[in-house]
C-alpha positions in Angstrom: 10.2 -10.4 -64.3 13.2 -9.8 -66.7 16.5 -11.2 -66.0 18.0 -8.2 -66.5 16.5 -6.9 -63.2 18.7 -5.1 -61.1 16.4 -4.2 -58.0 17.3 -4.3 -54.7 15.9 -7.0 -53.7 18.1 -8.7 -56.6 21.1 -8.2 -55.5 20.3 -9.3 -52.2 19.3 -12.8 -53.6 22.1 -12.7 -55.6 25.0 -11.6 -52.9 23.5 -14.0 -50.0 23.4 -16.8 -52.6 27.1 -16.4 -54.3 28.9 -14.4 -51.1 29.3 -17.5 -48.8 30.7 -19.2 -52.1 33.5 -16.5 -52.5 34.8 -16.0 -49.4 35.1 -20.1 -48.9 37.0 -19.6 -52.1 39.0 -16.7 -50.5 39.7 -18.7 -47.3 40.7 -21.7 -49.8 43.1 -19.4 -51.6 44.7 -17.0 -49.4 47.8 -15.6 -50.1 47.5 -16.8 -54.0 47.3 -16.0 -57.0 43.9 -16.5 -59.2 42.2 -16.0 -62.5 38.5 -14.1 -62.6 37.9 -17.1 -64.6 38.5 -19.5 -61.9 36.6 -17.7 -59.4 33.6 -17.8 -62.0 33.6 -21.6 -62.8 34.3 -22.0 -59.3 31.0 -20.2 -58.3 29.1 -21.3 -61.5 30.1 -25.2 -60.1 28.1 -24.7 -56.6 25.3 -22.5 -58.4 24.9 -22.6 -62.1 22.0 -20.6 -61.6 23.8 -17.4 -61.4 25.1 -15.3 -64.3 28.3 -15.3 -65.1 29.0 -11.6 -64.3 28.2 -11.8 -60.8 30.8 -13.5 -59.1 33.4 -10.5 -60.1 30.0 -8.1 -59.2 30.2 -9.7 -55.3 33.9 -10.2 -55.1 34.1 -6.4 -55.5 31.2 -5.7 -53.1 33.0 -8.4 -50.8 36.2 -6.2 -50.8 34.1 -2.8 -50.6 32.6 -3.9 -47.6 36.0 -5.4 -46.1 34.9 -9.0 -46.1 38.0 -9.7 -48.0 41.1 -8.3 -50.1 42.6 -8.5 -53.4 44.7 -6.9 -55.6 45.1 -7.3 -59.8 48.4 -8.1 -60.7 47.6 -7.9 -64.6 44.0 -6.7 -65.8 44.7 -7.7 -68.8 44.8 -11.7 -68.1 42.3 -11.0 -65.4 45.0 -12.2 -62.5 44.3 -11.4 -58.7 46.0 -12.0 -56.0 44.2 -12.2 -52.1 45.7 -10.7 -49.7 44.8 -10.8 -45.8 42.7 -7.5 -44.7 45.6 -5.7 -43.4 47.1 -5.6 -46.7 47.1 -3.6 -49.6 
């Protein structure tokens, strides 16, 4: 099996493993102000198994589900913000 695999199964793995990572992050960081890059060597730190596209991956599924809530402040330097649920 490829690591390239995308199936379903996959992602399942993938989101149980690095999910409870990223929302102890979020409840870590609420209200401020973070890098991609720290959410990724954040999440790399706990599980270096992972690759390092799929902490951004789950921290959008996170928010598409309405586990969580973010907004970018500047794309460019990869800069988010949380923000609590009720918030846009």
């Amino acid at each position: 099996m490829s690591r390239d695999n995308d199936s379903p199964e996959d992602r399942y793995r993938v989101f149980s493993r690095i999910a409870p990572i990223i929302m102890d992050f979020y409840g870590n960081h609420a209200g401020e102000a973070f890098h991609a890059e720290d959410l990724r060597r954040h999440v790399l730190w706990l599980d270096p198994g992972i690759a390092p596209d799929s902490p951004g991956r789950i921290l959008r599924e996170l928010r598409l589900r309405g586990w969580l809530n973010y907004v970018v402040i500047n794309r460019r330097q990869s800069l988010y913000q949380f923000r609590s649920l009720g918030n846009g």
